[in-house]
C-alpha positions, 0 to 999 in steps of 0.5 A: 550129381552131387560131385558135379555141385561141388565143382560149380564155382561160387561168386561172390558180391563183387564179381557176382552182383556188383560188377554185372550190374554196374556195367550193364547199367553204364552202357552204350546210351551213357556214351552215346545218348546222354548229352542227347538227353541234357541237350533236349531237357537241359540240365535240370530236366535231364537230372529230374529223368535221372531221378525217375529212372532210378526211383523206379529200379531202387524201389524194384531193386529194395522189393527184390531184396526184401524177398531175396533174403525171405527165400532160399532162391535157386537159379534163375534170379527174378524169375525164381523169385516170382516162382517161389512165390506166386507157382511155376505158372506165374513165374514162367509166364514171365520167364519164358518172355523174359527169356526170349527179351534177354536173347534179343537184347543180346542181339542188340547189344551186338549190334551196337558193339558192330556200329561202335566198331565200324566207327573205328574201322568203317571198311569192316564187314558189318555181319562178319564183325557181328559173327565174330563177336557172337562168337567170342561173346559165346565161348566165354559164356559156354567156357564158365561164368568164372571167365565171364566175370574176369573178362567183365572185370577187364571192361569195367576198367576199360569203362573206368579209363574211359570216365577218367578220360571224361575227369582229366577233360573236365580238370583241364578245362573241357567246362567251358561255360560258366555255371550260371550259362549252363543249360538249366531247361531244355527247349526239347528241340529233338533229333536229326532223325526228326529234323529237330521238330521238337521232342517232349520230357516223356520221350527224352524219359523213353530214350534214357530210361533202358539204361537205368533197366540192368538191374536183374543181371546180377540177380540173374546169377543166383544160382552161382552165388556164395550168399544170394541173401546177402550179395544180391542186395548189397551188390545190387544197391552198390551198384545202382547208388554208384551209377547213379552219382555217375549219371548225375555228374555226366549230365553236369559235366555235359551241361557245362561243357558244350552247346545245345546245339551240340548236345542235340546234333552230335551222338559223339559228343562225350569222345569229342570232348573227352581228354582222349577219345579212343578210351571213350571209344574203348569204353563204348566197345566195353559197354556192349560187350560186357551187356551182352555178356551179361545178358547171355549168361543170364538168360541161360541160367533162366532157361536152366532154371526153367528146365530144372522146374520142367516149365519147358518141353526138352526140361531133362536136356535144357536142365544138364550141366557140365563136369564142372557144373555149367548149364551147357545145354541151356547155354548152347539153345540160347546161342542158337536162338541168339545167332538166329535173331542175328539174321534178322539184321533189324530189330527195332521192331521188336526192340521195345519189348525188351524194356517193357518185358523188364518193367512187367518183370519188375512191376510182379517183384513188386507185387510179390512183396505186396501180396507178402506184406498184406497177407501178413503170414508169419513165413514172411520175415526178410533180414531186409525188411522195407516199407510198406510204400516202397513196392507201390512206388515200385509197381505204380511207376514200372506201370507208369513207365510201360506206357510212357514208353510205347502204350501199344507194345505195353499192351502187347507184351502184357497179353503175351504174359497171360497167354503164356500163363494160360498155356503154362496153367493147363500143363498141371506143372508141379511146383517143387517148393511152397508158395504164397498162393494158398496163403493168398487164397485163404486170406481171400477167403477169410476176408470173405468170411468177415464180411458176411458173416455179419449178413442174414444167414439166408444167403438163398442167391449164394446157395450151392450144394456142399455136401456131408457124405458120411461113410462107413461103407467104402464101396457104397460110397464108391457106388454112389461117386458120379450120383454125388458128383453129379449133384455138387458139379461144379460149383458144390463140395464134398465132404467125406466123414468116415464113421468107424470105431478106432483102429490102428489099420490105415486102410479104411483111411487110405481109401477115404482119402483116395476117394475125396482125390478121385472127386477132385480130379473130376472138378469137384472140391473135396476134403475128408476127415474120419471120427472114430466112434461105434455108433454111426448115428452119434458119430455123424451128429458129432461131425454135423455140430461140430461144424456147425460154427464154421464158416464153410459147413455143409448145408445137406447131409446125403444119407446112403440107405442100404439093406444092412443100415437099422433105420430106427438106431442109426439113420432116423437118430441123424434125419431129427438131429439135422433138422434141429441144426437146419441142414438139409438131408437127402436119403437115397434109396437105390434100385437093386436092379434099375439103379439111375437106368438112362439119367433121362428123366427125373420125377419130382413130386409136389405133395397136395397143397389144397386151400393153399395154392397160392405161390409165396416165398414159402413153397413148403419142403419143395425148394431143395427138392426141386434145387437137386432136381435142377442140378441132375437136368444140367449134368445128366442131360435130362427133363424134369417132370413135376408131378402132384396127386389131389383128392379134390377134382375141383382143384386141379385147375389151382395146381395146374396153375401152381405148377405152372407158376412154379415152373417160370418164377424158377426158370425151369423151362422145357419141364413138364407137369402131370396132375393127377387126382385120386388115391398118391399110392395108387397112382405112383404106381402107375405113374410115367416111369422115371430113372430117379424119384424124388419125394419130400420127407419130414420129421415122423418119416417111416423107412416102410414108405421108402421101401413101398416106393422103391418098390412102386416106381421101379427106380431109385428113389430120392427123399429130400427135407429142406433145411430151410435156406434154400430157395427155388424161386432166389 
């Protein structure tokens, strides 16, 4: 591999970046469209398109500059850029279209190369004429860029004879009208297609502005480039500044050169009025043919940079090269997908979505920068630095200018980028570099984090179950997985805290971070972190206020109790310390033989509140209890029973009543209620039999109480204390 890079030739501004660019720039519409756009808007309107036009590349063309000379960009030119910065899933949702825009644009090209070419030799056979050309324009390509460059140089001094031809005319007298009788304002009186029924500034701008769009053909060599940060901006900004003196002289030279109703009525009016038209006509030939060129070896280098970043199927095959380190293969896809659109004969149809795939293109270049330039990361620092408004005046006129163009395929085009973009985000592609997107995320957060921290800290409608696990026991935690998924899905987090005395032995840590991955390969976030301590109790503590001042903490702290664990030293110590810092605590004491039986039913069981049964806000430590419950139905598939036990028959109708206000201020439909009256102790043992019970627990908590009903219930049992934040009724 190594021995092939060496062969691959490097180019450098001039044959990789400027010359491209200027040509396909000065294409087919400069010869054949331009003194139709003086001719509709005048001279003064055909400058002020002019002007539009290339605002909108030079914004995009300065974006692109900055971000080139902030990465080191690989093949694939704007769509690298876009790679590089927002992932392979953005940047192929744009590539991929964009690719397939470039192959049409090919075709097109063609096409206009054939009728330029029968306007010399009308007997030609048009398809034979399109087959020839594809054929020479492909083994150019496929031979190396370096022929490809060359054969460009030939045609920008064709297209340099052909604007000379234009200067002699204008030295020897072709303006003929006076300055002051030169079109100012044009009457916008249309087309011969539309039998001159009249046309609009926007639909002139529409016509005119694709040869303003060629700004990415010398991007599209970066791969190839001796210095991409330094040819890419130089070349590209050359070549915009020089084709735009060209236009702006053109349309004055058109302007005072012949009539409205020549300029409107005659495609031909440039090789009429030129010193020698067959040059003007060389240089229509020229201008198609160095597009096309342009546009296949382009597009090839996009679908190998594609294929080196496995965005495609075939990625090994579309990614091999040549002995001499050409994208042969991508090359060879391209052709046949070139030759098949050939066959179609008529692309009108689908010819807008070429522009409109490279305004999108040209609107997320923008956007990068955008999105670099706010986050304001220390990564972001280009030698060529722009103003802050230069890409919103890049990505708000791109917009504009998609729908001027054709609102309906702008629209169009824009939900086959997300379409591919959705298809492209379930393939779980890997991105070989770094991106802003983690950046981007944190800062959403950190402006998150900003403006609520100042809120109340009750944010009980907010609240989601993110929780401390500690670990000491790798197993009992792995016991536990789906029991603790089940309780944050989907929304909740987990937070692995190994607890184990130092050690230089990376195994307990190995396992802890496999564990947190395993969770967030199941759709739940998780991270982890190990304190060293001897002492279980402290080192929990320790964790719970350490993080007590961030922003993201835990809110619960789920305790695994295991027949080993001293509940008096090292599990009691942590129930207090959480109730000091307002956390809640879940203490899980699983059955050794029913563990979570069928996840059918869950019990919850509501202590006696007598003279209290009026429902408030404060329902007691019955809120959390009741928010797990909830979370275990949704992902268990199971019912909740609620279940309190009185000492007084006279309020059994006042619980009855309790619990059934409970059940619709928290919209737990379908949940069933028991109350019972007598001694709690003897009825939990004979009470409806669940997979999982859940009790409240408070400070003075006694571990013989979690064995007695562990015991009684035959199942697994779940105590819960309230932090005090959580609401069942929010």
């Amino acid at each position: 591999m190594q021995a092939q890079e060496t062969k691959l030739k490097k180019f450098g501004t001039f044959g990789g970046v400027f010359t491209p660019t200027l040509l396909t720039i000065l294409g087919v519409i400069m010869y054949l469209r331009m003194g139709w756009v003086v001719g509709n808007a005048g001279l003064l309107g055909a400058w002020f398109i002019i002007i539009i036009s290339f605002l909108i590349t030079l914004c995009t063309a300065l974006s692109m500059s900055a971000i080139t000379t902030n990465i080191r960009i690989g093949a694939g030119g704007a769509y690298a850029i876009i790679s590089q910065a927002l992932g392979l899933e953005v940047g192929g949702s744009l590539g991929i279209p964009r690719y397939i825009s470039q192959g049409l644009a090919v075709t097109m090209y063609i096409f206009g190369f054939r009728e330029g070419w029968l306007g010399i030799f009308p007997g030609h056979d048009p398809f034979l004429v399109d087959l020839i050309a594809f054929a020479l324009l492909f083994a150019i390509a496929y031979i190396s860029a370096d022929l490809a460059i060359k054969t460009q140089y030939i045609i920008m001094a064709i297209i340099v004879l052909s604007l000379i031809s234009i200067v002699m005319a204008a030295y020897h007298g072709s303006m003929v009208l006076p300055a002051e009788d030169a079109l100012r304002w044009g009457t916008f009186k249309g087309s011969v297609e539309n039998n001159f029924s009249g046309s609009s500034f926007w639909i002139v701008f529409a016509v005119f502005f694709p040869a303003a769009t060629g700004i990415m053909a010398g991007a599209n060599m970066s791969g190839e480039l001796r210095n991409p940060k330094k040819s890419i901006p130089q070349g590209t900004l050359w070549a915009i500044g020089v084709s735009f003196v060209i236009y702006m002289l053109l349309a004055y030279w058109l302007a005072r050169s012949a009539s409205e109703e020549e300029l409107v009525s005659n495609y031909n009016i440039i090789i009429e009025k030129s010193y020698f038209g067959p040059l003007v006509i060389a240089g229509i030939l020229g201008a198609t043919f160095s597009s096309a060129l342009a546009s296949i070896v382009g597009s090839s280098r996009i679908l190998f940079a594609m294929g080196e970043h496995k965005v495609l199927p075939y990625s090994k095959f579309l990614a091999g090269k040549s002995a001499n380190g050409q994208p042969r293969n991508a090359m060879v896809v391209t052709g046949i997908m070139i030759f098949a659109t050939m066959l179609l004969r008529e692309l009108n149809a689908v010819a807008p979505l070429v522009t409109l795939f490279f305004l999108i293109t040209y609107a997320m270049i923008n956007i990068v920068v955008i999105i670099e330039q706010r986050l304001g990361l220390i990564s972001y620092r280009p030698i060529f630095k722009v103003n802050k408004w230069i890409p919103w005046i890049g990505l708000l006129s791109s917009v504009m200018a998609m729908f001027i163009i054709n609102p309906t395929v702008s629209l169009v085009s824009i939900v086959i980028v997300f379409v591919v973009y959705w298809f492209l985000s379930r393939q779980n592609l890997e991105t070989p570099f770094e991106d802003v997107r983690s950046g981007l995320f944190v800062s959403f957060a950190e402006w998150a984090a900003k403006h609520t921290w100042g809120m109340k800290s009750m944010q009980q409608r907010a609240w989601k179950p993110n929780l401390m696990v500690p670990v000491r026991d790798i197993n009992g935690a792995k016991g536990n997985f789906q029991f603790l998924r089940n309780i944050a899905a989907p929304k909740g987090s987990i937070k692995l805290l190994g607890i184990e005395p130092f050690t230089e032995n990376d195994a307990f840590v190995n396992e802890l971070s496999t564990l947190s991955e395993s969770f967030r390969l199941k759709g739940v976030f998780s991270s982890w972190t190990v304190i060293h301590s001897d002492d279980f109790a402290k080192g929990v503590n320790y964790g719970n206020q350490a993080l007590r001042g961030a922003f993201f903490r835990p809110n619960i702290v789920f305790l695994n109790l295991q027949q080993h664990d001293d509940y008096e030293i090292e599990i009691r110590p942590v129930i207090k310390e959480c109730i000091r810092l307002e956390i809640g605590v879940l203490l899980f004491s699983a059955h050794p033989t029913a563990l979570l039986g069928q996840r059918n039913l869950i019990n919850v069981w509501v202590s006696d509140r007598r003279g209290n049964w009026e429902l408030g806000w404060d329902i007691g430590s019955l809120d959390l209890s009741t928010l797990i419950a909830y979370k275990l139905k949704k992902n268990w598939d199971a019912r909740i029973r609620i279940i309190t036990v009185i000492s007084d028959p006279n309020e059994e109708e006042n619980a009855n009543t309790f619990l059934k206000s409970l059940i619709s201020l928290a919209r737990l439909p379908e949940t069933l209620i028991e109350v019972y009256v007598g001694n709690f102790r003897d009825i939990v043992q004979n009470a409806p039999r669940a997979d999982l019970n859940i009790f409240g627990m408070d400070e003075n908590f006694k571990i013989e109480f979690v064995q007695e009903m562990t015991t009684k219930t035959k199942s697994s049992c779940l105590f819960v204390k309230d932090s005090g934040h959580e609401s069942i009724l929010a």
